[in-house]
N, C-alpha and C positions, 0 to 999 in steps of 0.2 A: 599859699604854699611857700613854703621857707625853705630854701638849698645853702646846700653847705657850701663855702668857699674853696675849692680845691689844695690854695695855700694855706686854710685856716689849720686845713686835716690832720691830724698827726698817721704817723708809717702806717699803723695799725688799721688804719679808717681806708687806704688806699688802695687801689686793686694791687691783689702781689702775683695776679698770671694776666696774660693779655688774652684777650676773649679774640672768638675764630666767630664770623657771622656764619651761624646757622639759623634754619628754620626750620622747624619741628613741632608737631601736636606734641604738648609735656603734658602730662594729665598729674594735677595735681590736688592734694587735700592737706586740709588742715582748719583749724580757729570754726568758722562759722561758713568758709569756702571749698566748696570739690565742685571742680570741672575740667576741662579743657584749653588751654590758653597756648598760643603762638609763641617760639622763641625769638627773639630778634638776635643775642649772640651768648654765646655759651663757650667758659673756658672750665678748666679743672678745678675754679676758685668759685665758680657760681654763672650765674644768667640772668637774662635780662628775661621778661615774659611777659606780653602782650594780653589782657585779658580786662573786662568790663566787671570783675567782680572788686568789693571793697574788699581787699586786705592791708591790714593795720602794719604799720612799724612795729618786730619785733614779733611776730606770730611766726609759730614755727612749722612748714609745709613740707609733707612727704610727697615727692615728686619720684614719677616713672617718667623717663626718658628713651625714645625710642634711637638708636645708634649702630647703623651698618647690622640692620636689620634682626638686632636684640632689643633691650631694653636692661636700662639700670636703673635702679630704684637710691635712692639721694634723701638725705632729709637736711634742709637750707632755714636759716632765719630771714624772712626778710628788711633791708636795709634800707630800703628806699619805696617809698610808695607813689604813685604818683590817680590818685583812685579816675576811674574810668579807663584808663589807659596802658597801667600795667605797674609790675613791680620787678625792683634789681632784689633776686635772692643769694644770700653768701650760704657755701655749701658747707657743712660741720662731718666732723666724725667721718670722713669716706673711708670705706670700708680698703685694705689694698687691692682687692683685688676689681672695686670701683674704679681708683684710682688709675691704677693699670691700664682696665681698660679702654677708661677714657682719657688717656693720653697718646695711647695706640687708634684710635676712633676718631677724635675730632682733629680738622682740618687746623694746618698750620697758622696762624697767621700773620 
């Protein structure tokens, strides 16, 4: 497994909101993966998610997200794989009223 250098990154590669630790069942699909995987933290820019399935660098997952007991539906590329153990997803296209919501929703950090 190959990591990127944090100084190598250019602005665009870098997280641009700081993640809130939550935990949450995200139920997600996409590529050749749907199931269930744990959050470990979650901002307006994407999550990190805990899950035993292979998903690739660059597959794109539509994720429901359960949040002060609704759900928002997300669709994220993922950036980071790390296979047996989970994947960092960057969120695309939020919808506003996504946005909205999950700025009003998740925990400060």
């Amino acid at each position: 497994m190959i990591e990127d250098d944090p100084e190598e990154l250019g602005s665009d590669d870098r997280r641009q909101h700081d993640r809130s630790r939550v935990i949450v069942d995200v139920h997600f699909d996409g590529g050749d993966a749907t199931g269930v995987a744990s959050t470990k933290d979650i901002s307006i820019g994407g999550l990190y998610m805990s899950t035993q399935a292979d998903i690739t660098v660059g597959e794109t997952l539509s994720l429901r997200i359960p949040l002060a007991g609704q759900h928002v539906i997300v669709k994220g590329d993922v950036v980071y794989s790390n296979p047996g153990h989970g994947v960092g997803v960057r969120f695309h296209r939020l919808t506003p009223e996504a946005r909205e919501w999950m700025e009003r929703e998740l925990p400060k950090p």
